[in-house]
TORDOLUM-152742 format. One record per residue (C-alpha): residue number from 1; residue in one letter; y negated, z, x negated. Coordinates in nm, 3 decimals. Layout:
<num=NUM; residu=A; yy=Y; zz=Z; xx=X>
...
//
This chain:
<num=1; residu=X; yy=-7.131; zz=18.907; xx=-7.003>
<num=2; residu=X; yy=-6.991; zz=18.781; xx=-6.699>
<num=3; residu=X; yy=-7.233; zz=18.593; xx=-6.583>
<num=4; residu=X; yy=-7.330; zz=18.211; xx=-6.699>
<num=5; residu=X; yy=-7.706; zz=18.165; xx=-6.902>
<num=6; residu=X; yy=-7.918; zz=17.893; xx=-6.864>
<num=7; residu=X; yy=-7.953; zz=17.691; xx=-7.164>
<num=8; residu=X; yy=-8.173; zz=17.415; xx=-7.279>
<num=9; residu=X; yy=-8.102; zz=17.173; xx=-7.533>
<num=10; residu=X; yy=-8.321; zz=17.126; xx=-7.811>
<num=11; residu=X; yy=-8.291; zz=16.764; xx=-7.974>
<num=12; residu=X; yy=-8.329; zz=16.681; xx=-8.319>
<num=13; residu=X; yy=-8.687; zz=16.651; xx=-8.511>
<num=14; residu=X; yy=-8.879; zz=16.737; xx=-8.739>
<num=15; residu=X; yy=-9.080; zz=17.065; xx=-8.785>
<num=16; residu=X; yy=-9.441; zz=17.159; xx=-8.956>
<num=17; residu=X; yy=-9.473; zz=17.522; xx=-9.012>
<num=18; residu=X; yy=-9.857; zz=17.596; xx=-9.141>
<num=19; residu=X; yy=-9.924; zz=17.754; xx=-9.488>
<num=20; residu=X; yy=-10.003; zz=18.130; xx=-9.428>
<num=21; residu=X; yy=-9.786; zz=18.406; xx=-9.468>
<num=22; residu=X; yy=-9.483; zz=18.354; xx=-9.668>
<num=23; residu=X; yy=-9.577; zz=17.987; xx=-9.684>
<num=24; residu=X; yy=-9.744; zz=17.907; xx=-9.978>
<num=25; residu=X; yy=-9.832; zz=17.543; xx=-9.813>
<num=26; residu=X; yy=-9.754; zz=17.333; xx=-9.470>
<num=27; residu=X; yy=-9.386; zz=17.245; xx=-9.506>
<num=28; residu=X; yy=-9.181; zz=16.984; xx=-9.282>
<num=29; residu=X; yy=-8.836; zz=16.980; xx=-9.237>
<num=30; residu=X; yy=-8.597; zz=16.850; xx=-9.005>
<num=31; residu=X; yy=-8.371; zz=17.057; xx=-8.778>
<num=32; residu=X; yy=-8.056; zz=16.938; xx=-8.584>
<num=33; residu=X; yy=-8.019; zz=16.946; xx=-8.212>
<num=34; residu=X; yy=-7.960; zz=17.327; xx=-8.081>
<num=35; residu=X; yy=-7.963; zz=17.507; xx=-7.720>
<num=36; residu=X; yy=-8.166; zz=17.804; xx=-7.639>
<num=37; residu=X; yy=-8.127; zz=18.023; xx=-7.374>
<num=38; residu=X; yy=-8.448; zz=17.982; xx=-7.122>
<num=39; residu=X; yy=-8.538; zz=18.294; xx=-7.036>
<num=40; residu=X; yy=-8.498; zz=18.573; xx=-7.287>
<num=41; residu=X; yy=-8.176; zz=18.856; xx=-7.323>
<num=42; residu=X; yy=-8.268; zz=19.163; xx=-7.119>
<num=43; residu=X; yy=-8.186; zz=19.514; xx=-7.234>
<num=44; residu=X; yy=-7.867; zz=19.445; xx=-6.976>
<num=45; residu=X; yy=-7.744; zz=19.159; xx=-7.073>
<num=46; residu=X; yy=-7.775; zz=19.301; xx=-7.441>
<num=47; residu=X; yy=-7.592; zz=19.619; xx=-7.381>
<num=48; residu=X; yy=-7.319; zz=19.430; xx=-7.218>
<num=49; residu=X; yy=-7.243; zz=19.224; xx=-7.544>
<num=50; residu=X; yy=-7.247; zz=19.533; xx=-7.693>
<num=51; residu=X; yy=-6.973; zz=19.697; xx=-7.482>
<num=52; residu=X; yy=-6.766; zz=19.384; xx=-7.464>
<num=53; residu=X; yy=-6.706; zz=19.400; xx=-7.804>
<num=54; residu=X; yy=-6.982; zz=19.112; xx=-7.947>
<num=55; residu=X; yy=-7.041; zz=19.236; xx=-8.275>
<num=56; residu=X; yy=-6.673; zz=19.205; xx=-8.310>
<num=57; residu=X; yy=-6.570; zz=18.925; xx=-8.146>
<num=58; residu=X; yy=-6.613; zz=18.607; xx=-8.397>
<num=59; residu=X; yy=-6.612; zz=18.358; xx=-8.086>
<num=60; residu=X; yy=-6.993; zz=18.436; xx=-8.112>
<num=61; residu=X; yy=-7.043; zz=18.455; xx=-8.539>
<num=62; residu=X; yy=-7.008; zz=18.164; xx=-8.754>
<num=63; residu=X; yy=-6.906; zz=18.195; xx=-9.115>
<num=64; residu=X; yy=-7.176; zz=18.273; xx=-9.259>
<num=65; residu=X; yy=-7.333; zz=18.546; xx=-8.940>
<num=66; residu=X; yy=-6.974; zz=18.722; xx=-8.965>
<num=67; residu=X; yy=-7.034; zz=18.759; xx=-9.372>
<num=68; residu=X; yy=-7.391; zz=18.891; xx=-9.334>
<num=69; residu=X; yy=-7.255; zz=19.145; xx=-9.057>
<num=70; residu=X; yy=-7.020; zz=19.271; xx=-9.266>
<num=71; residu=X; yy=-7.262; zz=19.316; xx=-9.556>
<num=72; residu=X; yy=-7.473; zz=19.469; xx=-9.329>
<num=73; residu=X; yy=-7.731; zz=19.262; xx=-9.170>
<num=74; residu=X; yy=-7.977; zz=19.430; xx=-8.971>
<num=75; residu=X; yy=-8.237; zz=19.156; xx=-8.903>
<num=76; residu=X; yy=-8.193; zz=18.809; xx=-8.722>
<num=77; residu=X; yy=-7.922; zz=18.607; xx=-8.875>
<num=78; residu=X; yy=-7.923; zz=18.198; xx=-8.839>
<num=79; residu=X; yy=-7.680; zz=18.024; xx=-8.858>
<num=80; residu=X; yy=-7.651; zz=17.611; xx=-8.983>
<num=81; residu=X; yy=-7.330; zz=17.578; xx=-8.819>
<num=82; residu=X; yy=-7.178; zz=17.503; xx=-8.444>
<num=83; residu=X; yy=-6.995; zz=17.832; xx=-8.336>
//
């Protein structure tokens, strides 16, 4: 992944998620500032994580995306921590 993403910074606030689907009822919380890329990964971009060795290199896991690879995560895994 040799070339550099755009990312956008996210501050800090709260969220309301409405009730419906596995929310019983609306629920707030608060989330800390994060970045996002801007435009979505392309199949390219993917497959070049892939081949550079991503899902082994723990620059890009934190603690607690490393354990859940391991265990054998196969759906999106969050993490609460800066990498």
């Amino acid at each position: 992944m040799n070339r550099p993403h755009d990312w956008v910074t996210i501050p800090a606030g709260p969220v309301t998620l409405a009730a419906g689907g596995y929310l019983a009822a609306i629920t707030t919380f608060t989330l800390p500032p994060f970045a996002l890329a801007r435009y979505p990964v392309t199949n390219t971009q993917f497959g070049e994580f892939i081949a550079a060795g991503g899902y082994t290199d723990n620059r890009w896991w934190c603690a607690h995306g490393r354990e859940a690879l391991i265990a054998g995560a196969r759906s999106l895994i969050f993490c609460d921590t800066p990498l």
